[in-house]
C-alpha positions as CSV (number, residue, x, y, z in Angstrom):
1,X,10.3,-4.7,-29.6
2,X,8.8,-3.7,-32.9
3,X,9.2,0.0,-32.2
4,X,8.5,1.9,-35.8
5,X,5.3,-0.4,-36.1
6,X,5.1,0.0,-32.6
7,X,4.9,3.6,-32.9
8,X,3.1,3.9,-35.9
9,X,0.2,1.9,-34.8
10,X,0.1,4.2,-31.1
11,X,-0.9,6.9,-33.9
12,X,-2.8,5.4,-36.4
13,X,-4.6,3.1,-34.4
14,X,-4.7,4.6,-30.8
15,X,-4.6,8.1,-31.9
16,X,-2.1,9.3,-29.3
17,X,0.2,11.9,-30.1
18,X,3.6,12.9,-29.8
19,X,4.2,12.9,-25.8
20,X,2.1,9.9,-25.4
21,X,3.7,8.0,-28.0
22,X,7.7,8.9,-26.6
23,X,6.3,7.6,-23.1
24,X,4.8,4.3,-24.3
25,X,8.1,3.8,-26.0
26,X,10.2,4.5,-23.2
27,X,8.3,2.5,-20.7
28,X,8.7,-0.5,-22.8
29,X,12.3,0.1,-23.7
30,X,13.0,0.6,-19.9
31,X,11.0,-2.8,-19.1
32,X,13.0,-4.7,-21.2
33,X,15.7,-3.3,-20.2
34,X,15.1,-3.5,-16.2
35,X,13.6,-7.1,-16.7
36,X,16.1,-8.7,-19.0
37,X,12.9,-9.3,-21.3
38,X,12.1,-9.6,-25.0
39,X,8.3,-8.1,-25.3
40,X,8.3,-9.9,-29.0
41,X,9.9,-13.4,-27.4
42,X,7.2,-13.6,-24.2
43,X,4.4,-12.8,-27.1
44,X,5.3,-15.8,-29.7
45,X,5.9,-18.0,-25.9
46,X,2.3,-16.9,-25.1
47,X,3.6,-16.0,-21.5
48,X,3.1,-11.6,-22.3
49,X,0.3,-12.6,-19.6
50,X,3.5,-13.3,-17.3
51,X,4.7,-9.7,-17.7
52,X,1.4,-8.1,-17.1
53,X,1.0,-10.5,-13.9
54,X,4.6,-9.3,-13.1
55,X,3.7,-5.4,-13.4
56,X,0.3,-5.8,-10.9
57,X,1.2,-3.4,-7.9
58,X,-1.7,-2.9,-5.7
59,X,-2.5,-0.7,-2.9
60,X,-2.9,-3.2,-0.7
61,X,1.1,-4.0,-2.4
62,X,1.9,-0.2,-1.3
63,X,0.4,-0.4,2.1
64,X,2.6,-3.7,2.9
65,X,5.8,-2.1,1.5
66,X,6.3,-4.3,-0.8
67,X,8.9,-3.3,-3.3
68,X,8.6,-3.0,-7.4
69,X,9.0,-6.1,-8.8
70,X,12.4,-7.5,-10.5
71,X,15.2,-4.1,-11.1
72,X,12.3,-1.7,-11.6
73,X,13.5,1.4,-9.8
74,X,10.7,4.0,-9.1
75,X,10.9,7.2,-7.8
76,X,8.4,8.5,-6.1
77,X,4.7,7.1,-5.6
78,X,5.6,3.1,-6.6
79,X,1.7,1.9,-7.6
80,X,1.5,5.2,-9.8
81,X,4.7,4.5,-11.7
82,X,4.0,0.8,-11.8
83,X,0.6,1.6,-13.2
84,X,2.1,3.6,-16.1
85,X,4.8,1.1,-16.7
86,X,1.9,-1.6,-17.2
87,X,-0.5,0.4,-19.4
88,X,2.4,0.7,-21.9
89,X,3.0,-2.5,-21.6
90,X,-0.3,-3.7,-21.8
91,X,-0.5,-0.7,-25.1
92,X,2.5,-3.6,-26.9
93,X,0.1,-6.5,-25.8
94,X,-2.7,-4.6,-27.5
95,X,-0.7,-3.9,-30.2
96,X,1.0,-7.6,-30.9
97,X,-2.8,-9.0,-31.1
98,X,-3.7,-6.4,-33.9
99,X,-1.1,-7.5,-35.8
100,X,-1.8,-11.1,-35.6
């Protein structure tokens, strides 16, 4: 993950500020992390669509029981922290296009 650029487009482009921005950052750190993923790799593969697909929790997901997918551990409510977890992904997707 491009994080400076990352970041710098979250506040020049998006116009978040400082909270926002740390989140976004996080969440994508910590999906890399928990997914053994490269955001930048599954972008140039053209598969980021993969990831998104991956992150879609729903509540008929929650009603089931169904877990998070892959290592994702979430505490608490699991389609509100999957939900946040795929807008900042979805904030890098955003961001890869604008750069191309």
């Amino acid at each position: 993950m491009q994080e400076g650029r990352f970041r710098d487009w979250l506040v020049n482009v998006k116009g978040l500020t400082a909270g926002p921005v740390s989140d976004a950052l996080s969440r994508c750190r910590r999906l890399e992390r928990d997914l053994n993923i490269d955001f930048d790799r599954k972008f140039s593969e053209n598969c980021f669509q993969d990831v998104l697909d991956m992150l879609t929790y729903s509540a008929a997901d929650a009603a089931a029981g169904v877990g998070s997918p892959g290592n994702i551990q979430i505490n608490g409510n699991v389609q509100r922290g999957m939900a946040s977890l795929k807008n900042a992904a979805k904030l890098y997707y955003d961001f890869c296009r604008n750069r191309r």
